[in-house]
VMD Tcl script that builds the backbone (N, CA, C; Angstrom):
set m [mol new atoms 462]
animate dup $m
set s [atomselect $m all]
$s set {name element resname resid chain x y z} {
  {N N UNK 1 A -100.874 103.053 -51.509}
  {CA C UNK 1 A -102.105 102.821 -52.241}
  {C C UNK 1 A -103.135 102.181 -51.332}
  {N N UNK 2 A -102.904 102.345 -50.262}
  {CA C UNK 2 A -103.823 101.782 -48.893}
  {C C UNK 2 A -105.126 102.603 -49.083}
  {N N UNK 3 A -105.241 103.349 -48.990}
  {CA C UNK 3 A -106.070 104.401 -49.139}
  {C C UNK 3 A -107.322 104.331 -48.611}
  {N N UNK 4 A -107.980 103.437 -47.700}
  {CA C UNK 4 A -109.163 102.568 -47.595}
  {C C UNK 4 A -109.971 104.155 -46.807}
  {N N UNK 5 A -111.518 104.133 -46.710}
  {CA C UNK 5 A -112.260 105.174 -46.289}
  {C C UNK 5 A -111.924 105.878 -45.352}
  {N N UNK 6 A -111.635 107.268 -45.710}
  {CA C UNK 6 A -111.255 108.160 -44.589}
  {C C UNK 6 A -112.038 109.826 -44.700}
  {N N UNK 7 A -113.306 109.111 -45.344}
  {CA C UNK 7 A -114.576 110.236 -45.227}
  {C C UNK 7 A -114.885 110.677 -46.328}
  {N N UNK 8 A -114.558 110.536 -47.559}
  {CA C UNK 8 A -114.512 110.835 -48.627}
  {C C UNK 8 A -115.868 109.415 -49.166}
  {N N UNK 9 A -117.006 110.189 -49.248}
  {CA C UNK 9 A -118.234 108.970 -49.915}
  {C C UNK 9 A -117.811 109.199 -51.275}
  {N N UNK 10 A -118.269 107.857 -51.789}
  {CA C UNK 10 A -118.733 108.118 -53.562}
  {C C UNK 10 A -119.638 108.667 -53.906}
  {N N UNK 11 A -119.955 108.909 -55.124}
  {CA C UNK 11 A -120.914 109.290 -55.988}
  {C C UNK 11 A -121.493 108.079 -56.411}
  {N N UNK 12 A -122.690 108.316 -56.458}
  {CA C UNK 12 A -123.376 107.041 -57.489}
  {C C UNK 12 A -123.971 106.306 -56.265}
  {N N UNK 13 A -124.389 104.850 -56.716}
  {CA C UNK 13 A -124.508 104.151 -56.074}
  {C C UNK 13 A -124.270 102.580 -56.448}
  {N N UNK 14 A -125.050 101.437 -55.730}
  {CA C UNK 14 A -124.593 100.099 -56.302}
  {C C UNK 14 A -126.139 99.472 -56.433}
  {N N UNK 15 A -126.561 98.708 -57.397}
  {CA C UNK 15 A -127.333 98.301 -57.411}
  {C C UNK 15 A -126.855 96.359 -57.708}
  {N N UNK 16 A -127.327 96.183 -56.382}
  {CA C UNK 16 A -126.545 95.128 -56.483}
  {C C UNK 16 A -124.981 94.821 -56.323}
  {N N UNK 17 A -124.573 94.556 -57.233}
  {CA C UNK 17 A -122.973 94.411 -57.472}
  {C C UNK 17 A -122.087 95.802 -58.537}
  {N N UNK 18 A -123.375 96.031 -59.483}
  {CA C UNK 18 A -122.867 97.077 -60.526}
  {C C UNK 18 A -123.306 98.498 -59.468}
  {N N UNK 19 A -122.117 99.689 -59.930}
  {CA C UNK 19 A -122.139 100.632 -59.767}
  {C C UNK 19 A -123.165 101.628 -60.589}
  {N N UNK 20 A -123.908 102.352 -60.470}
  {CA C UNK 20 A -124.467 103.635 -61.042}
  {C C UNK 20 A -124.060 104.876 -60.911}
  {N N UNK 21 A -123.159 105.807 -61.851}
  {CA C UNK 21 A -122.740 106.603 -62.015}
  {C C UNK 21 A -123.702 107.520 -62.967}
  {N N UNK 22 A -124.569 108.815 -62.155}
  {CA C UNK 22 A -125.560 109.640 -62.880}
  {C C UNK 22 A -124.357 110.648 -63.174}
  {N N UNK 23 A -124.550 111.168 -65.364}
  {CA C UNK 23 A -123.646 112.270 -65.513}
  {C C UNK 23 A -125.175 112.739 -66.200}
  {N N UNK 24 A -124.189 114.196 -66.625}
  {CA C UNK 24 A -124.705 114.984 -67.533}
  {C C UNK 24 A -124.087 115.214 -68.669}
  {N N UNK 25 A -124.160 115.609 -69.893}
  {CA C UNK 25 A -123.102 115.663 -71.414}
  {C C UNK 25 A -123.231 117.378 -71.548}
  {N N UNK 26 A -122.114 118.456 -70.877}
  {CA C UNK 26 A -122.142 119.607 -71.303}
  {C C UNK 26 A -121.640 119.902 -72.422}
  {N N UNK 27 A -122.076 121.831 -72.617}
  {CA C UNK 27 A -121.464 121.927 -73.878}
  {C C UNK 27 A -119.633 121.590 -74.062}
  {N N UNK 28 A -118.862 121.579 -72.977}
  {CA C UNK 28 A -117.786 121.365 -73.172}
  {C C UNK 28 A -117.309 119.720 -73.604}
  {N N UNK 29 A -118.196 118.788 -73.509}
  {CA C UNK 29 A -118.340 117.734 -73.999}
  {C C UNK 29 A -118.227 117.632 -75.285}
  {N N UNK 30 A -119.081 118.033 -75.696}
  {CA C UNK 30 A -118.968 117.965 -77.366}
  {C C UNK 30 A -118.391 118.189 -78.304}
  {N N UNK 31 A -118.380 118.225 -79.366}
  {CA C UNK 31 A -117.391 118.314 -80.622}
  {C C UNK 31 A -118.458 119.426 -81.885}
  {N N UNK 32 A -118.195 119.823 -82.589}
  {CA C UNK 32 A -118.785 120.624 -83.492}
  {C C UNK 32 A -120.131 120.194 -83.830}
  {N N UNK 33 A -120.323 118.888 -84.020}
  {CA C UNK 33 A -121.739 118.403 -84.337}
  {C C UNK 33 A -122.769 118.494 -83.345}
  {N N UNK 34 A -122.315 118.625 -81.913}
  {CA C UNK 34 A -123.069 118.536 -80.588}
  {C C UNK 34 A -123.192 117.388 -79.947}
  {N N UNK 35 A -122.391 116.677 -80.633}
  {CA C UNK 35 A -122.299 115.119 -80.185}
  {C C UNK 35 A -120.783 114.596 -79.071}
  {N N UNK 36 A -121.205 113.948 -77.890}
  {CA C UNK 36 A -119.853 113.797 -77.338}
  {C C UNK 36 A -118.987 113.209 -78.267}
  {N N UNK 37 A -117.502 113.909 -77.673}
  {CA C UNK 37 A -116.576 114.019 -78.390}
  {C C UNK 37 A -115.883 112.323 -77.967}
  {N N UNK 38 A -115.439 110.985 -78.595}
  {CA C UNK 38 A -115.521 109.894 -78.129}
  {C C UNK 38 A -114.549 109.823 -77.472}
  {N N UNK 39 A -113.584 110.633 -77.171}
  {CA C UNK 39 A -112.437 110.524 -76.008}
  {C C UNK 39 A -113.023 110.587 -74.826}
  {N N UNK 40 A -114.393 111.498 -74.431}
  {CA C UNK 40 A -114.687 112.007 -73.636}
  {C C UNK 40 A -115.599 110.852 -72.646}
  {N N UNK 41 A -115.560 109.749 -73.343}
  {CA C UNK 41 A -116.129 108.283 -72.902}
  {C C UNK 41 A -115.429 107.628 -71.974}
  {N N UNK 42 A -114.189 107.960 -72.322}
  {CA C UNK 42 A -113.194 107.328 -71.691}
  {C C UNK 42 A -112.884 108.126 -70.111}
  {N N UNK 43 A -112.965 109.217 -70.040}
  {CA C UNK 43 A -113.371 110.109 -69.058}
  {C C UNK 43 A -114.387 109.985 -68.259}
  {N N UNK 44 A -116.179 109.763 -68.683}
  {CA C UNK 44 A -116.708 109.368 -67.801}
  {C C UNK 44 A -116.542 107.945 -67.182}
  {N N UNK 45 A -116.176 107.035 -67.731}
  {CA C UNK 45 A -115.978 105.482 -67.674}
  {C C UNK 45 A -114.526 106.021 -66.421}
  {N N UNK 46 A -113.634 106.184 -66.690}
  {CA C UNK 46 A -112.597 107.250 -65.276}
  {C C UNK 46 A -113.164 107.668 -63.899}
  {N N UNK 47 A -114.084 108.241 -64.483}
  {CA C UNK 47 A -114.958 108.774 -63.384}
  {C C UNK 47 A -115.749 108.143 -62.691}
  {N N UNK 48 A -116.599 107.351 -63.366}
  {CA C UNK 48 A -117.001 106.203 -62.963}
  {C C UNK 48 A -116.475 104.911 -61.951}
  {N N UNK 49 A -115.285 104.265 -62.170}
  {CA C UNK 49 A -114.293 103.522 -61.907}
  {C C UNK 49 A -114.458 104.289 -60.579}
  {N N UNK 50 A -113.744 105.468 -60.763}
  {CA C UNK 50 A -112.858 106.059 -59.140}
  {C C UNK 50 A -114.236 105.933 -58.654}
  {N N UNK 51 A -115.342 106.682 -58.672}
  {CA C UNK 51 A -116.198 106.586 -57.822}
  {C C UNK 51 A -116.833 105.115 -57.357}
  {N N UNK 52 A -116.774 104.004 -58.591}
  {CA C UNK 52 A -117.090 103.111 -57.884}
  {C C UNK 52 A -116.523 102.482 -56.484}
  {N N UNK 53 A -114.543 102.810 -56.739}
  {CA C UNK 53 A -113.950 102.564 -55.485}
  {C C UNK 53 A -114.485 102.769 -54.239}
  {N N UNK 54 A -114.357 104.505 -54.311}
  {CA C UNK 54 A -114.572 104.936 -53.327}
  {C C UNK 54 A -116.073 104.660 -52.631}
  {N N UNK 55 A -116.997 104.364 -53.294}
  {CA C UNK 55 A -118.222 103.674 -52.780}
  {C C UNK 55 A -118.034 102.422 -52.091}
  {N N UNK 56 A -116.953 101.950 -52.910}
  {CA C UNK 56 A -116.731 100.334 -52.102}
  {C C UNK 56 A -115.843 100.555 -50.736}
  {N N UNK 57 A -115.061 101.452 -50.613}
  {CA C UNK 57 A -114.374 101.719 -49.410}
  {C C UNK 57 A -113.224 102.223 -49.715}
  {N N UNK 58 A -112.782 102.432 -51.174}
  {CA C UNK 58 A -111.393 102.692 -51.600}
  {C C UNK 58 A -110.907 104.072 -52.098}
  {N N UNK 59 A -110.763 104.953 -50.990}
  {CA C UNK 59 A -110.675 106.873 -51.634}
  {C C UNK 59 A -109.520 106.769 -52.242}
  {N N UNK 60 A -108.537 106.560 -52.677}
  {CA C UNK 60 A -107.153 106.616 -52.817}
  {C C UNK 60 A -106.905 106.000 -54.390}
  {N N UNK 61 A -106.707 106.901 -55.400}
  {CA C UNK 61 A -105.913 106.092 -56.538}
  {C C UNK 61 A -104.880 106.216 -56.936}
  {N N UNK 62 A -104.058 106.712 -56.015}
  {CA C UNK 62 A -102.910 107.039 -56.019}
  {C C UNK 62 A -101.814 107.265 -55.097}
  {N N UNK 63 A -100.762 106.796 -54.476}
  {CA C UNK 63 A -99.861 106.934 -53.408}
  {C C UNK 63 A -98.712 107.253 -53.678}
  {N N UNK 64 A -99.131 108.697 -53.922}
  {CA C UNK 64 A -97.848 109.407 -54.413}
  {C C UNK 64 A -96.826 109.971 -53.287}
  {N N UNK 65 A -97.446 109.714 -52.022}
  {CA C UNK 65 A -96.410 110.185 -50.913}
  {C C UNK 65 A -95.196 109.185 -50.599}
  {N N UNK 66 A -95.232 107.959 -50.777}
  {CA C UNK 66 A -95.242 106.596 -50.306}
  {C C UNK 66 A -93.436 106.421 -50.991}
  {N N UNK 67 A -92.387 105.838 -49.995}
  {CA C UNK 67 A -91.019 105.672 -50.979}
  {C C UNK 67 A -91.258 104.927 -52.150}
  {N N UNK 68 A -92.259 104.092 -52.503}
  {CA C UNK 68 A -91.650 103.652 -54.071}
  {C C UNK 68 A -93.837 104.805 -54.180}
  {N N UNK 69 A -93.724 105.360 -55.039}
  {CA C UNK 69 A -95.193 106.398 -55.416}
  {C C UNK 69 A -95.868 105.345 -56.455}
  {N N UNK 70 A -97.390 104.810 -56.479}
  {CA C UNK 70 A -97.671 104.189 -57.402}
  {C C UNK 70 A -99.091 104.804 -57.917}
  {N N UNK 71 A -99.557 104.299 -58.600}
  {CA C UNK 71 A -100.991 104.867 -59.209}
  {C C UNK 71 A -101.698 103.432 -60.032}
  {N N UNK 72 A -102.925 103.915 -60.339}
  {CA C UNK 72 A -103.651 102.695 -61.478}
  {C C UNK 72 A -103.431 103.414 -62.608}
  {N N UNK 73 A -102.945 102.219 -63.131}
  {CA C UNK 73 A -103.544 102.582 -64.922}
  {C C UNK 73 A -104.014 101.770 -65.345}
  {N N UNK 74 A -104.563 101.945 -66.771}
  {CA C UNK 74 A -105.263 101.023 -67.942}
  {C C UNK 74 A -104.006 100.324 -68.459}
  {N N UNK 75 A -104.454 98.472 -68.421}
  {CA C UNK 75 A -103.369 98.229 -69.162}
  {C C UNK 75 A -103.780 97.879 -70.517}
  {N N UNK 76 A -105.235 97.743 -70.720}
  {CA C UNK 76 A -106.033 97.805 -71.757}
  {C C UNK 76 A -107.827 98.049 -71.607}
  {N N UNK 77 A -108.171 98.644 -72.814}
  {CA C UNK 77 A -109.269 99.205 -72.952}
  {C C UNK 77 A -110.408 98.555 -74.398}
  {N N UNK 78 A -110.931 97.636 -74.393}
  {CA C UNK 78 A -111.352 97.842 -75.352}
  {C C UNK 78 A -113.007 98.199 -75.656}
  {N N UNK 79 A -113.006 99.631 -76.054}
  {CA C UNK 79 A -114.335 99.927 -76.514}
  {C C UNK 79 A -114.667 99.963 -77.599}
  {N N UNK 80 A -116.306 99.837 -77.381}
  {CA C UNK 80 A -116.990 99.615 -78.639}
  {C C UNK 80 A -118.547 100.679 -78.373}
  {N N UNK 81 A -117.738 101.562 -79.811}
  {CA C UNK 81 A -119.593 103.198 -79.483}
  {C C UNK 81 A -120.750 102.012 -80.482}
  {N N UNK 82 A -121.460 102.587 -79.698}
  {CA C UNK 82 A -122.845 101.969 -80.282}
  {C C UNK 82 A -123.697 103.192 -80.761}
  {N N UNK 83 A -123.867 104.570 -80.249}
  {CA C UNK 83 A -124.433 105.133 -80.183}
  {C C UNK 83 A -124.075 106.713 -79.971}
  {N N UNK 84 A -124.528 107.796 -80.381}
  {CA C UNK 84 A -123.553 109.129 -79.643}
  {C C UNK 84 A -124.998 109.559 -78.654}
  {N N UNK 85 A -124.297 110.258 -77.871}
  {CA C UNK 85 A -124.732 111.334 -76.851}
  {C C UNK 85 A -125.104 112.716 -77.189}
  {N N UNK 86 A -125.412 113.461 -77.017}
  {CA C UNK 86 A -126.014 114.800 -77.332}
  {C C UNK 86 A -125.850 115.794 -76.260}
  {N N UNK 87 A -125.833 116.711 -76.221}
  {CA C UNK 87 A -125.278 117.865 -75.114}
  {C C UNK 87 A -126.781 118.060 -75.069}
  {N N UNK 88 A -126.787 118.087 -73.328}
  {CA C UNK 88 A -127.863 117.797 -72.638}
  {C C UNK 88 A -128.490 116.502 -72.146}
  {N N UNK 89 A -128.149 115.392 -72.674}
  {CA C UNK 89 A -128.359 113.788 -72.283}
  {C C UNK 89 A -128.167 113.622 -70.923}
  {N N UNK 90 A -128.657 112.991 -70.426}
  {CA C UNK 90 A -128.509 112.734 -69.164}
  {C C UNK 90 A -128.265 111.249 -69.218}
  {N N UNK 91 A -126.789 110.948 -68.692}
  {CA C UNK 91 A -126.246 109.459 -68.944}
  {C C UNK 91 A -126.182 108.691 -67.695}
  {N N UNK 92 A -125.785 107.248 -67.697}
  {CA C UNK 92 A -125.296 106.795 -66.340}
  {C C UNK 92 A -124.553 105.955 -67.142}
  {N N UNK 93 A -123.423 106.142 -66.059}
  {CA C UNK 93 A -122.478 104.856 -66.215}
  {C C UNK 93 A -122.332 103.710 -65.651}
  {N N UNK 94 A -122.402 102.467 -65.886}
  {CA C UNK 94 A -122.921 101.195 -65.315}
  {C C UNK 94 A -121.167 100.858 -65.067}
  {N N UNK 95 A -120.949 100.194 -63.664}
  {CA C UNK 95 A -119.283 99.383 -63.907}
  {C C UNK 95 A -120.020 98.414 -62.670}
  {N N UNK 96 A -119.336 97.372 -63.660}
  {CA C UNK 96 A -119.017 95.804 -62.967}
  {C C UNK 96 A -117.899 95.496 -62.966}
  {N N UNK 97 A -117.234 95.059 -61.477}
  {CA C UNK 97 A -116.020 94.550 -61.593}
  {C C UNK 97 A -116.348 92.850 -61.928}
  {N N UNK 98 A -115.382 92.136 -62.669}
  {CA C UNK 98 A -115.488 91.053 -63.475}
  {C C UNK 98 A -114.066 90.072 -63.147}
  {N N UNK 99 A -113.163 90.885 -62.384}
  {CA C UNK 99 A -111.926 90.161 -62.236}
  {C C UNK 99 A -110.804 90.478 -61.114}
  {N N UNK 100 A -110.761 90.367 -60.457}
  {CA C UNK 100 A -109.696 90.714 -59.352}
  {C C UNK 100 A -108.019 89.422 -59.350}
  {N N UNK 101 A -107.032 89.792 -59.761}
  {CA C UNK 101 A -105.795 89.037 -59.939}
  {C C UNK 101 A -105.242 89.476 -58.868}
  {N N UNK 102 A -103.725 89.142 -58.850}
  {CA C UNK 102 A -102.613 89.504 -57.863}
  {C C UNK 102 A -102.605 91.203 -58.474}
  {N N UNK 103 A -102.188 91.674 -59.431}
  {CA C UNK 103 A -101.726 92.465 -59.982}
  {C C UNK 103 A -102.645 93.622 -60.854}
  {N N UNK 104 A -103.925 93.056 -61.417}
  {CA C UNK 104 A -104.866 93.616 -62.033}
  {C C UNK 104 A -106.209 93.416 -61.428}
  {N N UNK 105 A -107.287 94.289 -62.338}
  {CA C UNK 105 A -108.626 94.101 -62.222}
  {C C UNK 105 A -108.904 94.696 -63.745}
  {N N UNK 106 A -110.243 93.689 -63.677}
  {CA C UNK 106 A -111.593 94.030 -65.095}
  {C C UNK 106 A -112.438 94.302 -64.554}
  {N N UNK 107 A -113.040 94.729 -65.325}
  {CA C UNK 107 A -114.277 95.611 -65.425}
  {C C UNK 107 A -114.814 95.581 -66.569}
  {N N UNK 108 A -116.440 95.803 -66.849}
  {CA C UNK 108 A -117.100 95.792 -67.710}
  {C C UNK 108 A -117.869 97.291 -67.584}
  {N N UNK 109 A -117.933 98.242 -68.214}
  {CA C UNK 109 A -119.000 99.693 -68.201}
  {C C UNK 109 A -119.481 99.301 -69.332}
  {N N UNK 110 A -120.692 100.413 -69.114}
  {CA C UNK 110 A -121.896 100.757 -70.186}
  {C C UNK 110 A -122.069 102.062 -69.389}
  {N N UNK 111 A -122.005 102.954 -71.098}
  {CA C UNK 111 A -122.462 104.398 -70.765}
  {C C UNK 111 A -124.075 104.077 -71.630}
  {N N UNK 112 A -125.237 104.623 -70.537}
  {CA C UNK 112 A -126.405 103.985 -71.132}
  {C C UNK 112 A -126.668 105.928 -71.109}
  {N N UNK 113 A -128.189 105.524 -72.222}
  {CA C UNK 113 A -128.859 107.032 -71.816}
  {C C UNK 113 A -130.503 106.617 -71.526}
  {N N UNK 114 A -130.842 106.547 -71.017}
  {CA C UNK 114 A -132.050 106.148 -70.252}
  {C C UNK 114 A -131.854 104.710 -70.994}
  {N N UNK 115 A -132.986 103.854 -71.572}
  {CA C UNK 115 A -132.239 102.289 -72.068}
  {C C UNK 115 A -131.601 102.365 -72.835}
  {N N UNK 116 A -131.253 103.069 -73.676}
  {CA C UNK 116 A -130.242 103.024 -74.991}
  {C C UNK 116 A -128.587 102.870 -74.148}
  {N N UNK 117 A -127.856 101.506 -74.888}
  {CA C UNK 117 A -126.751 101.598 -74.804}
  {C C UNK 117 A -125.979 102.545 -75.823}
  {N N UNK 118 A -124.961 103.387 -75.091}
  {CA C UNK 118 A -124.558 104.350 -76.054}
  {C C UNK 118 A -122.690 103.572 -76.006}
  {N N UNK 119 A -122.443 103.296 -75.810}
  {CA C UNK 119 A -120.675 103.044 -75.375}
  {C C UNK 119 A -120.602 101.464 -74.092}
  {N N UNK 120 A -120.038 101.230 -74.804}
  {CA C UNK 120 A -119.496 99.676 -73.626}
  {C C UNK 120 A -118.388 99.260 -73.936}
  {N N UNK 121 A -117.385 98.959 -72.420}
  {CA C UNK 121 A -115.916 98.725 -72.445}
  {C C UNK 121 A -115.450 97.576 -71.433}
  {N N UNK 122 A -114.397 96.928 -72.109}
  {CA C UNK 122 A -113.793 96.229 -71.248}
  {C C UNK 122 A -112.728 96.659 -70.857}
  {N N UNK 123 A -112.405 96.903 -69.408}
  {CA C UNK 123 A -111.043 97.565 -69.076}
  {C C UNK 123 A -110.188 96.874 -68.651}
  {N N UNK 124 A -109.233 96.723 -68.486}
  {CA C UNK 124 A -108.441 95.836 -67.606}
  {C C UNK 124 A -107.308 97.442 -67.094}
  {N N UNK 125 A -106.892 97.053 -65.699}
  {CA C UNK 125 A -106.334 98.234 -64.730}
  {C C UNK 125 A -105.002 97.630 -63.876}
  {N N UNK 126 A -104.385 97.906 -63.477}
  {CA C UNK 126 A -102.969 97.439 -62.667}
  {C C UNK 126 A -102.868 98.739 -61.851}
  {N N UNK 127 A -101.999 98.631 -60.955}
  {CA C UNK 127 A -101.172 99.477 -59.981}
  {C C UNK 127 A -99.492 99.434 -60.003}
  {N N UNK 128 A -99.196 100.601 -60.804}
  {CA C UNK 128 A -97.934 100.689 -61.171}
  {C C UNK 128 A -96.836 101.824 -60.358}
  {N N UNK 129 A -95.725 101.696 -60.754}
  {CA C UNK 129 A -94.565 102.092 -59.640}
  {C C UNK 129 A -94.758 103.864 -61.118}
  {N N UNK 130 A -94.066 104.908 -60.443}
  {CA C UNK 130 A -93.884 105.753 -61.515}
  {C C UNK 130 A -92.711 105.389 -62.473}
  {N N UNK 131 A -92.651 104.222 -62.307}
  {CA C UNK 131 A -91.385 103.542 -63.346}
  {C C UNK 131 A -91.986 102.940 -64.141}
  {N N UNK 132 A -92.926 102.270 -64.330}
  {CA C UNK 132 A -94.155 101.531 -64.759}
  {C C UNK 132 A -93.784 100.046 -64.291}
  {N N UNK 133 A -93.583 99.917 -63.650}
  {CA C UNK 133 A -93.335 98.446 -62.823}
  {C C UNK 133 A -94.385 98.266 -61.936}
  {N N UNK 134 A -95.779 97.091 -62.826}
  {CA C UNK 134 A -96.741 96.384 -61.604}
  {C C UNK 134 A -96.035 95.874 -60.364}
  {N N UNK 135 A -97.282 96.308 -59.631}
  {CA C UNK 135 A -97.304 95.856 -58.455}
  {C C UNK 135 A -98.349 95.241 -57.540}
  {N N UNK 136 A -98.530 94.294 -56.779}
  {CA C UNK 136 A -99.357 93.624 -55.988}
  {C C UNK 136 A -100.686 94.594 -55.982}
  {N N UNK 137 A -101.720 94.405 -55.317}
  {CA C UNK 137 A -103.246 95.075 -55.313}
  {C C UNK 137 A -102.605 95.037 -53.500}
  {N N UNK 138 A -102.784 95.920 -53.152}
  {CA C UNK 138 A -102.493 95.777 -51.631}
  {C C UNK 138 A -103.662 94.896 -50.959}
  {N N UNK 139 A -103.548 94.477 -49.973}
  {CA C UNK 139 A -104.338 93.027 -49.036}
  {C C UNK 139 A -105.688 94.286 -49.371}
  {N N UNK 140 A -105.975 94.959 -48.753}
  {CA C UNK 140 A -107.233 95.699 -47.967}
  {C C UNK 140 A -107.781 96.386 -49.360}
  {N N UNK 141 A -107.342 96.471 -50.467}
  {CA C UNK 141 A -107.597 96.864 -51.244}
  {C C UNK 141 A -108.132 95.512 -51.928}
  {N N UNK 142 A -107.984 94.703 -52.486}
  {CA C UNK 142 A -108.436 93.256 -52.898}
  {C C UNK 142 A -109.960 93.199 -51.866}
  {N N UNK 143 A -109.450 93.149 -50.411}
  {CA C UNK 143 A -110.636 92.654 -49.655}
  {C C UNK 143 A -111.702 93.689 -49.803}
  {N N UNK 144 A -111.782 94.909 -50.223}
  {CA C UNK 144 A -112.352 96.239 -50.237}
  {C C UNK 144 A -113.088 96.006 -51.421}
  {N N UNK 145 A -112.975 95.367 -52.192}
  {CA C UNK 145 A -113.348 95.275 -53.817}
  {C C UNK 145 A -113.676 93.730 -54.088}
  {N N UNK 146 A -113.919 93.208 -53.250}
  {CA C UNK 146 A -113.664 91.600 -53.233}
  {C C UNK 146 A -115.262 91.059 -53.560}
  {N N UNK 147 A -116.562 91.906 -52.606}
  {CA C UNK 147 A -117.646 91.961 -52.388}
  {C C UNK 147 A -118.401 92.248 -53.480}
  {N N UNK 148 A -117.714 93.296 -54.120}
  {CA C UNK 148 A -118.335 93.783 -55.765}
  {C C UNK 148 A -118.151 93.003 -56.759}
  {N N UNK 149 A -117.307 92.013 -56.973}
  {CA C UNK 149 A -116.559 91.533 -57.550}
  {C C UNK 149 A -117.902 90.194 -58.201}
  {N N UNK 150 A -118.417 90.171 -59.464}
  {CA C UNK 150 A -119.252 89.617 -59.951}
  {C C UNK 150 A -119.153 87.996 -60.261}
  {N N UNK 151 A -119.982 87.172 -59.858}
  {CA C UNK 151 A -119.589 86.026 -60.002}
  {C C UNK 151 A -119.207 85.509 -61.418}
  {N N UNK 152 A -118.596 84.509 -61.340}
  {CA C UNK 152 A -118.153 83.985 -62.692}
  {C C UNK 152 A -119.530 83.672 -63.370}
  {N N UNK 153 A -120.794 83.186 -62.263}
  {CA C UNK 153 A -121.689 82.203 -63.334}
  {C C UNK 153 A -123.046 83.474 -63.320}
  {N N UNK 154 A -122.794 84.804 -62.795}
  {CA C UNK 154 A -124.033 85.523 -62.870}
  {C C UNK 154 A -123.938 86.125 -64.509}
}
mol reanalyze $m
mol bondsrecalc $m
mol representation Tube
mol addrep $m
């Protein structure tokens, strides 16, 4: 799970400390009404995340070659829709990292659509064995994400 930059840029950018993730809401987005479908939140907020890594220096979410293979997951999520999306919206996804542990990280997103908040989540994430057994944040990975990492008093 070393994975640190090996040419692979992000998407988006950082303004400041928070990430900017520009999407679009296609028709495959949506649900019968034309409105994103709210699973599909959880997907850009995914998308978001990885790209914020990899902006920070981190291509890799996964070390599946490696003798023990690990990956990130969610060890919790809690969102709250404020608002739906529409096929054709043009969204961004906002992520702040909020917490770096031995074992986890938080994060705060907002899926905005120009100022309207449409969706905001608190995530919390780990790095697990394919057994589901946490494991440490590797050194270079902590220090890689360390910089983004939002102060307690901002």
């Amino acid at each position: 799970m070393t994975g640190l930059h090996k040419g692979i840029a992000g998407l988006g950018h950082f303004d400041g400390k928070t990430h900017l993730l520009p999407l679009r809401v296609y028709y495959e987005d949506t649900d019968l009404s034309g409105m994103v479908y709210h699973a599909n939140y959880l997907r850009y907020m995914e998308r978001a995340r990885t790209e914020f890594f990899r902006s920070a220096g981190v291509s890799r979410m996964a070390d599946l070659e490696s003798p023990e293979p690990t990956a990130w997951t969610l060890t919790h999520a809690d969102v709250r829709f404020h608002r739906p999306a529409r096929l054709d919206d043009a969204l961004t996804v906002l992520t702040t990292l909020t917490a770096i542990s031995g074992v986890r990280i938080n994060a705060h997103q907002r899926v905005m659509c120009a100022d309207a908040l449409l969706v905001e989540a608190r995530i919390e994430a780990c790095i697990v064995t394919l057994t589901g057994r946490p494991r440490r944040l590797p050194e270079e990975v902590a220090r890689a994400l360390a910089p983004f990492l939002l102060d307690s008093g901002a």
